[in-house]
PDB file as gemmi writes it, atoms N, CA and C in Angstrom:
CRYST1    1.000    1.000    1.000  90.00  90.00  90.00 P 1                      
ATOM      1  N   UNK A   1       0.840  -1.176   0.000  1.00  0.00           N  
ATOM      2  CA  UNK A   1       0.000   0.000   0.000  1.00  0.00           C  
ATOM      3  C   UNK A   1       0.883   1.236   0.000  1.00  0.00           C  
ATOM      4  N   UNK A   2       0.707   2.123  -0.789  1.00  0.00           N  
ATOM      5  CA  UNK A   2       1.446   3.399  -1.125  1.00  0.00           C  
ATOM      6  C   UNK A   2       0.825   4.682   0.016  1.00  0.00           C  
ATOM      7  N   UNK A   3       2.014   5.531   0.260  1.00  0.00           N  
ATOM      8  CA  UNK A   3       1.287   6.575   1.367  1.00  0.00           C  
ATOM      9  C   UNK A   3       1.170   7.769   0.407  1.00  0.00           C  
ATOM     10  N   UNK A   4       0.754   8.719   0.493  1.00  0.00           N  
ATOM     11  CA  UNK A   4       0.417  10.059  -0.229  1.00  0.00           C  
ATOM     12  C   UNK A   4       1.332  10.953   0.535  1.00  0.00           C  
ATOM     13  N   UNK A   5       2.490  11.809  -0.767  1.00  0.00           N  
ATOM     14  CA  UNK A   5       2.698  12.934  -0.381  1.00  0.00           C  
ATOM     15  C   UNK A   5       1.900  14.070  -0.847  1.00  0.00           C  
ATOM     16  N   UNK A   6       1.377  15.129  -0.501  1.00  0.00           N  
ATOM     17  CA  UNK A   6       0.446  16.084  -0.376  1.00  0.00           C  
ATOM     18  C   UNK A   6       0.950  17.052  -0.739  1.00  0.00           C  
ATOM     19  N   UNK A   7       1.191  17.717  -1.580  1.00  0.00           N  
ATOM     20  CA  UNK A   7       1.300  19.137  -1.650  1.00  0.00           C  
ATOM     21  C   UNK A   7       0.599  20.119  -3.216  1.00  0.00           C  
ATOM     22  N   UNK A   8       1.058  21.393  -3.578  1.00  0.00           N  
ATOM     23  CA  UNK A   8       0.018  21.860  -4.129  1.00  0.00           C  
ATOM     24  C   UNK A   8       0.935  21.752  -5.223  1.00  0.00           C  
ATOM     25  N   UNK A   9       1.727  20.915  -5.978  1.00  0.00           N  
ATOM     26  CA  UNK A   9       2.300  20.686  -7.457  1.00  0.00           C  
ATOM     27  C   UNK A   9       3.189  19.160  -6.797  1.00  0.00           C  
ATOM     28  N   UNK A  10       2.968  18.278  -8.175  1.00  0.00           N  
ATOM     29  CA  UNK A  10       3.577  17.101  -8.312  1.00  0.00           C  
ATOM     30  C   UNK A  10       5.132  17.357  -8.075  1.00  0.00           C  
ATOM     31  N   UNK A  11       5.345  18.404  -8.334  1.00  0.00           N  
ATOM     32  CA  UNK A  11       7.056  18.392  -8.118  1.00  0.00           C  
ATOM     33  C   UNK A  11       7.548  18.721  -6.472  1.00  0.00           C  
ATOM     34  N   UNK A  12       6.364  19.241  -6.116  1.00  0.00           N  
ATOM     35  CA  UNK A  12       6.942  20.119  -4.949  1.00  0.00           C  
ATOM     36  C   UNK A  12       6.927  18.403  -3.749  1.00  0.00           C  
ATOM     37  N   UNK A  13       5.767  17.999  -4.387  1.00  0.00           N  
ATOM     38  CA  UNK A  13       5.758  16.867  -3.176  1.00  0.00           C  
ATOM     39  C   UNK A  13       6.757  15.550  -3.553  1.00  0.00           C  
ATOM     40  N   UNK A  14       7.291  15.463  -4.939  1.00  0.00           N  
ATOM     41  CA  UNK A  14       8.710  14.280  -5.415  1.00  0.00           C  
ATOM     42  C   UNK A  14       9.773  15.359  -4.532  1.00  0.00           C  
ATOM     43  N   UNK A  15      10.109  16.492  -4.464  1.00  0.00           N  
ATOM     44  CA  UNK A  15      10.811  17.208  -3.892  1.00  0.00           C  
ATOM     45  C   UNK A  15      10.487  16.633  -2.309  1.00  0.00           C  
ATOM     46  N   UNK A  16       9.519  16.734  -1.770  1.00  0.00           N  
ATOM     47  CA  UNK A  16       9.593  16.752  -0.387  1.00  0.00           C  
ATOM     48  C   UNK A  16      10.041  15.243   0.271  1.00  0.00           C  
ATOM     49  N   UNK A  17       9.782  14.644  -1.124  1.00  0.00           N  
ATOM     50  CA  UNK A  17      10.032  13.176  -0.475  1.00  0.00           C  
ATOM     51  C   UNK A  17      11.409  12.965  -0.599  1.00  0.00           C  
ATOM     52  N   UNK A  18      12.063  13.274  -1.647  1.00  0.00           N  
ATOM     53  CA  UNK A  18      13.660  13.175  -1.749  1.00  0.00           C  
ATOM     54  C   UNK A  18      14.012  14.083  -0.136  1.00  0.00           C  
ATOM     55  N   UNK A  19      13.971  15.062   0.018  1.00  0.00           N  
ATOM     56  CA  UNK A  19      14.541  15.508   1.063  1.00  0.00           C  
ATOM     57  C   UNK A  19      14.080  14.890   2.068  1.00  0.00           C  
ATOM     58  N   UNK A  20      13.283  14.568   2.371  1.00  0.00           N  
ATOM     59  CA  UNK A  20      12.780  13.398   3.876  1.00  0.00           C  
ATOM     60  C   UNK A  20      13.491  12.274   3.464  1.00  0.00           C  
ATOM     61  N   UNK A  21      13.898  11.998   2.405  1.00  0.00           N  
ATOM     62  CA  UNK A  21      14.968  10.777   2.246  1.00  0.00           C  
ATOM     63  C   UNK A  21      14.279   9.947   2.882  1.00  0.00           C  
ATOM     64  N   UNK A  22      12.528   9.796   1.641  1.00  0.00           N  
ATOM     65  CA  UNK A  22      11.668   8.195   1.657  1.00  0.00           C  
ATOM     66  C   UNK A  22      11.757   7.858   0.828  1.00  0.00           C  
ATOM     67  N   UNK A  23      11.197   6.338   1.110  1.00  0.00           N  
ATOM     68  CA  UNK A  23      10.890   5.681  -0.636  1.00  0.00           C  
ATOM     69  C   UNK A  23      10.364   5.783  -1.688  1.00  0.00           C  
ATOM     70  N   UNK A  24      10.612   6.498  -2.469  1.00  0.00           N  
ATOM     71  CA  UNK A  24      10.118   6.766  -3.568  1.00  0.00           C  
ATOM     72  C   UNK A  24       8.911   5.826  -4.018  1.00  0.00           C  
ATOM     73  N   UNK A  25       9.441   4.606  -4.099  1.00  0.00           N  
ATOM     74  CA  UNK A  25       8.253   3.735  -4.264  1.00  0.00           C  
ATOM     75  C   UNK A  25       7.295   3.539  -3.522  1.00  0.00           C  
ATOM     76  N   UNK A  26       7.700   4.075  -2.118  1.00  0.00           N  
ATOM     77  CA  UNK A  26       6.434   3.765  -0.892  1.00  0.00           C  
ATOM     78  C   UNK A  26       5.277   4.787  -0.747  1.00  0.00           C  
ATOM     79  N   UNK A  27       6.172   6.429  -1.779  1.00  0.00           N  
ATOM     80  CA  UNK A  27       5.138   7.478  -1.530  1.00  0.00           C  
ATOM     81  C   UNK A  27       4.605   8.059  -3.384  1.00  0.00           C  
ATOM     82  N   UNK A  28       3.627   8.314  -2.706  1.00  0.00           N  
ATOM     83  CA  UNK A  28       3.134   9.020  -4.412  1.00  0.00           C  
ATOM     84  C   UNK A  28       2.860  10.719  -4.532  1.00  0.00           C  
ATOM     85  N   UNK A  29       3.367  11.152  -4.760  1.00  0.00           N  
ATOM     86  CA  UNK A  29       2.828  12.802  -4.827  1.00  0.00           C  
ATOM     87  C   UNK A  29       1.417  13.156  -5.678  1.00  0.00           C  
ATOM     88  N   UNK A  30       0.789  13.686  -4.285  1.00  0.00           N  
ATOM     89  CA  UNK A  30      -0.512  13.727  -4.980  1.00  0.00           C  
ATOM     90  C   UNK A  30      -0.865  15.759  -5.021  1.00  0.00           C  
ATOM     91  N   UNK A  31      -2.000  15.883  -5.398  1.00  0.00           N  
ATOM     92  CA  UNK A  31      -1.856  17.532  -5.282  1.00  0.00           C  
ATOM     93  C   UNK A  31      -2.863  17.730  -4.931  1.00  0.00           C  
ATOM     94  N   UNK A  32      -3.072  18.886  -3.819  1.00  0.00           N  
ATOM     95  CA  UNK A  32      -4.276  18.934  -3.073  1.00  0.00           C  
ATOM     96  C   UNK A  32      -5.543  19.534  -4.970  1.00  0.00           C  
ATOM     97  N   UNK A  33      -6.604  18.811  -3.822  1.00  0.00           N  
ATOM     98  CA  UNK A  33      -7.497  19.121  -5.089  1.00  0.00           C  
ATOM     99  C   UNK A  33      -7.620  17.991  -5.947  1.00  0.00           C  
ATOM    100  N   UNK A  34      -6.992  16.872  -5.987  1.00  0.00           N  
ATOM    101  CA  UNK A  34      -6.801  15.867  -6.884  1.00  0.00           C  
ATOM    102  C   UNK A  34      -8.051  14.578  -6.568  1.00  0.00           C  
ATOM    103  N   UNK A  35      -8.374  14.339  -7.429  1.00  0.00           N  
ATOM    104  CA  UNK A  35      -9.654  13.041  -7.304  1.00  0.00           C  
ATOM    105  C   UNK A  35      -8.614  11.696  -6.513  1.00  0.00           C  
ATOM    106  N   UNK A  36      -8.868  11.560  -5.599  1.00  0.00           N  
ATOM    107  CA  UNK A  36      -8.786  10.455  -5.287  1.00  0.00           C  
ATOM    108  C   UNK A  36      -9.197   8.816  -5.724  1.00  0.00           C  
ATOM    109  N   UNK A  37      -8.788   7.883  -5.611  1.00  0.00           N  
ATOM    110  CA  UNK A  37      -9.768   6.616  -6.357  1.00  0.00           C  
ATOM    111  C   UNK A  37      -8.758   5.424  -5.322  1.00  0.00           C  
ATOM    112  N   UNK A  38      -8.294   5.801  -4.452  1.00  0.00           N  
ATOM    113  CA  UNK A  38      -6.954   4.337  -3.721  1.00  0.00           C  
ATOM    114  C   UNK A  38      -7.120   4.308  -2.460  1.00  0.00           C  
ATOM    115  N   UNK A  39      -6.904   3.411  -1.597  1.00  0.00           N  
ATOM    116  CA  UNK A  39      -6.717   3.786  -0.653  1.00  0.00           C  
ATOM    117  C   UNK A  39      -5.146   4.180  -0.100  1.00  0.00           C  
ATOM    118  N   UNK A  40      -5.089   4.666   0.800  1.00  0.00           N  
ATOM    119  CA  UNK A  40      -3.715   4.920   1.214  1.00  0.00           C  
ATOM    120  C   UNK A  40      -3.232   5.081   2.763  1.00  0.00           C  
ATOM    121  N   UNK A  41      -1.884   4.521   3.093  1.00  0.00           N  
ATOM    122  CA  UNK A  41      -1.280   3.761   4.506  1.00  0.00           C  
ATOM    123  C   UNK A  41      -1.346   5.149   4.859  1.00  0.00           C  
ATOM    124  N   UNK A  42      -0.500   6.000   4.407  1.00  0.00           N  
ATOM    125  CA  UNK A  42      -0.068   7.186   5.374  1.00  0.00           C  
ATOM    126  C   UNK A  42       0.141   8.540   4.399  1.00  0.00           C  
ATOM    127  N   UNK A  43      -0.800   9.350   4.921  1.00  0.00           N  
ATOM    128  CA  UNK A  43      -0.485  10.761   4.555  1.00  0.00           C  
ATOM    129  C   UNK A  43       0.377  12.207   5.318  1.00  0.00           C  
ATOM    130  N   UNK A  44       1.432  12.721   3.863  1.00  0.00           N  
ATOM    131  CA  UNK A  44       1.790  14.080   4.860  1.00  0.00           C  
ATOM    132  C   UNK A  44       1.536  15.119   4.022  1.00  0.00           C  
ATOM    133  N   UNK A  45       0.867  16.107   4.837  1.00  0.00           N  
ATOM    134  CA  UNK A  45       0.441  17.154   4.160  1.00  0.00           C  
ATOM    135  C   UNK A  45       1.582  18.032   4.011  1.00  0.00           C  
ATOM    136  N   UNK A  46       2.040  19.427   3.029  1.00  0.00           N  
ATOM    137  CA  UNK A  46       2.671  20.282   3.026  1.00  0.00           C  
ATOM    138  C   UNK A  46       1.956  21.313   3.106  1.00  0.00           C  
ATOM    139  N   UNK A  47       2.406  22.540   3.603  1.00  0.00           N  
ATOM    140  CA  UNK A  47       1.129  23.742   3.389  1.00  0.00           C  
ATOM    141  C   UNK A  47       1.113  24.087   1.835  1.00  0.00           C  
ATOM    142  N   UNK A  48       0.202  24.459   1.568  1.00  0.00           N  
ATOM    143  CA  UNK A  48      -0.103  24.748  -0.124  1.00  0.00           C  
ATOM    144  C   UNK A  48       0.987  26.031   0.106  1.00  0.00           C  
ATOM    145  N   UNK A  49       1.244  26.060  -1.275  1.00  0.00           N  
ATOM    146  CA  UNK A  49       2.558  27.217  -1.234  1.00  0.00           C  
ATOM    147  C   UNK A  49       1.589  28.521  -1.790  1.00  0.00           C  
ATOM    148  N   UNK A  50       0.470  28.378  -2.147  1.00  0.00           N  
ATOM    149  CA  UNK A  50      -0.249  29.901  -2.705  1.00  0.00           C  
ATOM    150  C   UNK A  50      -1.028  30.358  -1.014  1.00  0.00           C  
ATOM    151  N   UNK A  51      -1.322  29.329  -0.035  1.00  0.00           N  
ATOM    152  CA  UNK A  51      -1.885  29.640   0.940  1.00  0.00           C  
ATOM    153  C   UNK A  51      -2.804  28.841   1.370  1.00  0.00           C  
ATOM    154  N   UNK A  52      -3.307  28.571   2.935  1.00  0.00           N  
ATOM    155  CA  UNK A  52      -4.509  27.771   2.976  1.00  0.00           C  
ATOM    156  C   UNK A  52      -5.208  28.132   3.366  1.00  0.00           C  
ATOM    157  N   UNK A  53      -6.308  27.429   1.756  1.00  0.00           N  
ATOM    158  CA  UNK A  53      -8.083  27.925   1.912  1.00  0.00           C  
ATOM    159  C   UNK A  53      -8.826  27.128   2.174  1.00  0.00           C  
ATOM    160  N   UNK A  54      -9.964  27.224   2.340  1.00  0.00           N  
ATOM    161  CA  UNK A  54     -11.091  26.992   3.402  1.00  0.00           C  
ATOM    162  C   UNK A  54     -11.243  25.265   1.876  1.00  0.00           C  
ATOM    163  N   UNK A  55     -10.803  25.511   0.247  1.00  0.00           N  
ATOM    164  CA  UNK A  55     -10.989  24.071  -0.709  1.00  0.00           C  
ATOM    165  C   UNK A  55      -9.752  23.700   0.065  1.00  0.00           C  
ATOM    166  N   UNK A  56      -8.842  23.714   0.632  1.00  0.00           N  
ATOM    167  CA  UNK A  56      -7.969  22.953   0.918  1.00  0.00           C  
ATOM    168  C   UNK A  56      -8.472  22.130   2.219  1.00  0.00           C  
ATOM    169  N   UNK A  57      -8.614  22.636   3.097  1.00  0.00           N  
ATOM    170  CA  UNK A  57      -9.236  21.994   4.230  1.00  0.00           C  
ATOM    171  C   UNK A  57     -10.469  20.997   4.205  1.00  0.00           C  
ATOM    172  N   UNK A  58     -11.546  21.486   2.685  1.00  0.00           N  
ATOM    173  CA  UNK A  58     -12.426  20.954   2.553  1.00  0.00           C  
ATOM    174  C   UNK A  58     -11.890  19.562   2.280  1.00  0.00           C  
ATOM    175  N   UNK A  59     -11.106  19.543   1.034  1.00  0.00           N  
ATOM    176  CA  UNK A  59     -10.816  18.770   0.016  1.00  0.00           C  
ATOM    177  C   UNK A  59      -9.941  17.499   1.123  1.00  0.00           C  
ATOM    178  N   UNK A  60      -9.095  18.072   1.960  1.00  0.00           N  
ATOM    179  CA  UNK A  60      -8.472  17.062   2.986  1.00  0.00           C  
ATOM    180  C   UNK A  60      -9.614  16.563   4.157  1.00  0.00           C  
ATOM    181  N   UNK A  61     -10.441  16.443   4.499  1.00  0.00           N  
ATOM    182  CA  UNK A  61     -11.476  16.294   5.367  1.00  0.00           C  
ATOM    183  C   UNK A  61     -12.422  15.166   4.191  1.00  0.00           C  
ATOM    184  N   UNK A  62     -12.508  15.873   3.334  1.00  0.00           N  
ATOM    185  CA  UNK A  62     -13.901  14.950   2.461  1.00  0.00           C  
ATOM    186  C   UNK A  62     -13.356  14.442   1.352  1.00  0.00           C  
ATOM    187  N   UNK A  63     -11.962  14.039   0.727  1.00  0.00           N  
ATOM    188  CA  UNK A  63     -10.960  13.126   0.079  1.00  0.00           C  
ATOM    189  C   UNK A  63     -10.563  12.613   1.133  1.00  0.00           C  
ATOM    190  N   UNK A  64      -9.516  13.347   1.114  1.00  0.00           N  
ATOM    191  CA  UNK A  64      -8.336  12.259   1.387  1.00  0.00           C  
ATOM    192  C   UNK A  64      -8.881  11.683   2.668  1.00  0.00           C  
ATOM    193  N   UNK A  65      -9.349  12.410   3.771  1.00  0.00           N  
ATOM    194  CA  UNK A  65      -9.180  11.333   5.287  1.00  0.00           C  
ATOM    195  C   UNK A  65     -10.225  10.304   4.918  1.00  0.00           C  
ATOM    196  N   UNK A  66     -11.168  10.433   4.219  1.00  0.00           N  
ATOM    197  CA  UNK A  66     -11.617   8.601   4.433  1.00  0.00           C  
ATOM    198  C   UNK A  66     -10.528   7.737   3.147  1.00  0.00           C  
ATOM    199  N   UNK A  67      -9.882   8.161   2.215  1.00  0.00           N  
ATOM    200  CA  UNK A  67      -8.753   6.952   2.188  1.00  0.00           C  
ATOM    201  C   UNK A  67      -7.886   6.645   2.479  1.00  0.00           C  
ATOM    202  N   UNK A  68      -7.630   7.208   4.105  1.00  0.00           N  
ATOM    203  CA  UNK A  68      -6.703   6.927   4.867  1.00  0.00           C  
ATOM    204  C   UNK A  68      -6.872   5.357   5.484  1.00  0.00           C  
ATOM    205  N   UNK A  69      -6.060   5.039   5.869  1.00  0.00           N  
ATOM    206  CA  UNK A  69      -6.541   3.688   6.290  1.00  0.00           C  
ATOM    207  C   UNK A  69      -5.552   3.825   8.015  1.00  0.00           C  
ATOM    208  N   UNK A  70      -4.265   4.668   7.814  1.00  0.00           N  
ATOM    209  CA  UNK A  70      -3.502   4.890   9.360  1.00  0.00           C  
ATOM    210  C   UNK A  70      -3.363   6.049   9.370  1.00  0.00           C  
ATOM    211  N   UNK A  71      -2.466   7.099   8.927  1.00  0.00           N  
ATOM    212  CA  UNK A  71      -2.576   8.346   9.407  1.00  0.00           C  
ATOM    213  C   UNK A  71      -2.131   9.481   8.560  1.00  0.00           C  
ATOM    214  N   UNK A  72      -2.404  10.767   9.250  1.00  0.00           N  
ATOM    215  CA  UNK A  72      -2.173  11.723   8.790  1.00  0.00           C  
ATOM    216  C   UNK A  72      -1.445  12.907   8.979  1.00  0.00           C  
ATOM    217  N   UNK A  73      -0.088  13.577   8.752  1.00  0.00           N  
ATOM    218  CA  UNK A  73       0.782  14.181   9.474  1.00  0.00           C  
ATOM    219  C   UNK A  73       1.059  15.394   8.909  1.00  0.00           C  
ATOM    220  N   UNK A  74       1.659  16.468   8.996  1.00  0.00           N  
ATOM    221  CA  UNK A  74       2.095  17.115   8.048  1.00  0.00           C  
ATOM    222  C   UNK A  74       3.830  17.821   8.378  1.00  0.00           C  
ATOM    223  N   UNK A  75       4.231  18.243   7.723  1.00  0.00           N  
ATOM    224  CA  UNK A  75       5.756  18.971   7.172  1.00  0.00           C  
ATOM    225  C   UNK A  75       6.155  20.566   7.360  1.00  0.00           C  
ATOM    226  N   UNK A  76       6.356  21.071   8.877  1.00  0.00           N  
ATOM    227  CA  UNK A  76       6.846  20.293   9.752  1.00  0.00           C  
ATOM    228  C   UNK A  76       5.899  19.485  10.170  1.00  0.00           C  
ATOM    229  N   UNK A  77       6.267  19.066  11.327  1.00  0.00           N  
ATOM    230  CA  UNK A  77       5.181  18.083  11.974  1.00  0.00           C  
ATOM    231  C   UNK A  77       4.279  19.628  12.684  1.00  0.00           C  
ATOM    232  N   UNK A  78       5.117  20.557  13.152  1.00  0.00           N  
ATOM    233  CA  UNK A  78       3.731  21.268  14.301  1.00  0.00           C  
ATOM    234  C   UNK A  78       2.993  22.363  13.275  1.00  0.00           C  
ATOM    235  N   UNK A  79       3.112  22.032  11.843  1.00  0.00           N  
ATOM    236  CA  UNK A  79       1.771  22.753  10.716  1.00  0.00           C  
ATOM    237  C   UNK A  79       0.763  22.072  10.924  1.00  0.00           C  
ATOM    238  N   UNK A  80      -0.172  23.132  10.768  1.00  0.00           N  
ATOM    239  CA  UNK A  80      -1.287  22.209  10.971  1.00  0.00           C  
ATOM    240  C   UNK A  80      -2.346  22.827   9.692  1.00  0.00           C  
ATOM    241  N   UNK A  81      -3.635  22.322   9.431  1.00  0.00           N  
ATOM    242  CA  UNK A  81      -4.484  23.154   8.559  1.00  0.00           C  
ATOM    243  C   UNK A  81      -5.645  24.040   9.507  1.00  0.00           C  
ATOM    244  N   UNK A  82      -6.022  25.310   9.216  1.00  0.00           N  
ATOM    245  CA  UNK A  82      -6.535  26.465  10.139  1.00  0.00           C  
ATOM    246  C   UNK A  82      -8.044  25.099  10.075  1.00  0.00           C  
ATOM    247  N   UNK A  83      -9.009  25.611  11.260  1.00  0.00           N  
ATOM    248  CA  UNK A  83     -10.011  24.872  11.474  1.00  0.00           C  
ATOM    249  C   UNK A  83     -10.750  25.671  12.332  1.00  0.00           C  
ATOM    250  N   UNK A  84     -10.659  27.063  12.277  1.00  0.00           N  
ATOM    251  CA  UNK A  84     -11.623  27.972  12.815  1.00  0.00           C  
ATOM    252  C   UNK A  84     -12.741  28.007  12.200  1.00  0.00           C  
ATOM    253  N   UNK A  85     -13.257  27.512  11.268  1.00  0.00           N  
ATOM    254  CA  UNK A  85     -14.458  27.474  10.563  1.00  0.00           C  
ATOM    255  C   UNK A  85     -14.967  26.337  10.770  1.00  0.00           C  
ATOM    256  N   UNK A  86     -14.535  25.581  11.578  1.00  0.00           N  
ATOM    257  CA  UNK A  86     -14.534  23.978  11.866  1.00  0.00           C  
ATOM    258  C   UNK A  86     -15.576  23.979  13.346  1.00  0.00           C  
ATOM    259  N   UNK A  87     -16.874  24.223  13.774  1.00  0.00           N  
ATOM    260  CA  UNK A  87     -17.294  24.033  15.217  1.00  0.00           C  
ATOM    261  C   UNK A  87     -17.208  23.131  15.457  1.00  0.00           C  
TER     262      UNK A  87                                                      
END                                                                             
């Protein structure tokens, strides 16, 4: 099972995975906004590099976390996505 790297261009997230020095084969760069259709072991989010909006938060909440199957982290680890609109 392949984990999802997350970020807002295919390059930026093959980039993030070379520098975390993972497996290439273990992760797939996906881009926020992207149709999902897999399931997947483990996700890390990056912050979108234009900024995060209220489709980004959507799109990670109602994609990606139900094809999570273990978890979800992001880069650094203490980013998080805003959730003030979140009661």
């Amino acid at each position: 099972m392949l984990n999802a790297m997350v970020a807002s261009t295919k390059r930026q997230a093959e980039a993030m995975i070379a520098l975390l020095k993972l497996n290439p084969t273990e992760w797939e760069p996906v881009i926020y906004g992207q149709r999902i259709k897999k399931l997947f072991g483990h996700a890390k989010l990056i912050r979108p590099s234009e900024g995060v909006e209220r489709s980004h938060c959507d799109w990670v909440l109602g994609s990606l976390v139900p094809n999570l199957c273990l978890s979800v982290t992001t880069v650094p680890p203490h980013w998080k996505i805003p959730q003030e609109h979140v009661e």
